[in-house]
N, C-alpha and C positions, 0 to 999 in steps of 0.2 A: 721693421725687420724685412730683409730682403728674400722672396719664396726661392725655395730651395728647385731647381729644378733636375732633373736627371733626362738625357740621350734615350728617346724613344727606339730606339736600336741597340744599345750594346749598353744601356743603364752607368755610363759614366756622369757625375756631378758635373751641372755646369755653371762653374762657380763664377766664370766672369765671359764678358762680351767677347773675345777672345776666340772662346773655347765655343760659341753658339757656330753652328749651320750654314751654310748661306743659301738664298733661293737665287733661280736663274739668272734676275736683274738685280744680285748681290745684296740683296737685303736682308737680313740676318731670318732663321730660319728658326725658331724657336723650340722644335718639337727634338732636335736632334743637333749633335754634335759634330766640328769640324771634320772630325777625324773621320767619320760616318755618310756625312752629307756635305758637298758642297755642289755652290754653280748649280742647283735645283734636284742635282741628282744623288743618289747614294754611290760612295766613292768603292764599295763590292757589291752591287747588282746582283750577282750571281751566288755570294755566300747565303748558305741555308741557317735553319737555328741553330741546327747543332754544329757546325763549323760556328758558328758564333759563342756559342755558350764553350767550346773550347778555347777559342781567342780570348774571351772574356776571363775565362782559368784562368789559364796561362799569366795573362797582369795581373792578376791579381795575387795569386801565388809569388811573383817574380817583384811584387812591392809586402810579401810577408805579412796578407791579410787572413787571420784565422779559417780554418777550413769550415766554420758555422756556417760565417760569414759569406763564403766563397759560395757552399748552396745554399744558402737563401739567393745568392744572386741570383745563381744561374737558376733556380728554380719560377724566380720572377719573371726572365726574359719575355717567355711565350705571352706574357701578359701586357707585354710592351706595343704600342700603336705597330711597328712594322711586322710582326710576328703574328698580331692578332689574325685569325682568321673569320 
């Protein structure tokens, strides 16, 4: 069985090789997603949690994921490696 991972930033599934990170010298970045991280850096720097936990809404309403569902996400975020403090 293949472990399930989730984007230490924005908790999207990262279901295939794809969708993983990359680190500076392009080598897949495990902790976080393309979309998130690439080339060693995070790809919005400057987004806070909560502009994030609203990006995070936003798809996820907009792919018609129940509203339980949608906080529990966003109530997970802060608990995510980049948000931790």
């Amino acid at each position: 069985m293949q472990e399930k991972r989730f984007c230490q930033s924005c908790l999207l599934p990262i279901a295939t090789h794809s969708m993983t990170g990359t680190n500076a010298d392009g080598s897949p970045n495990k902790k976080f997603c393309w979309n998130c991280y690439r080339n060693g850096s995070f790809t919005a720097p400057e987004i806070t949690l909560q502009e994030m936990e609203q990006k995070v809404k936003k798809v996820l309403e907009a792919n018609q994921i129940p509203a339980n569902v949608i906080d529990l996400s966003i109530n997970y975020l802060p608990r995510l490696v980049r948000w931790r403090n």
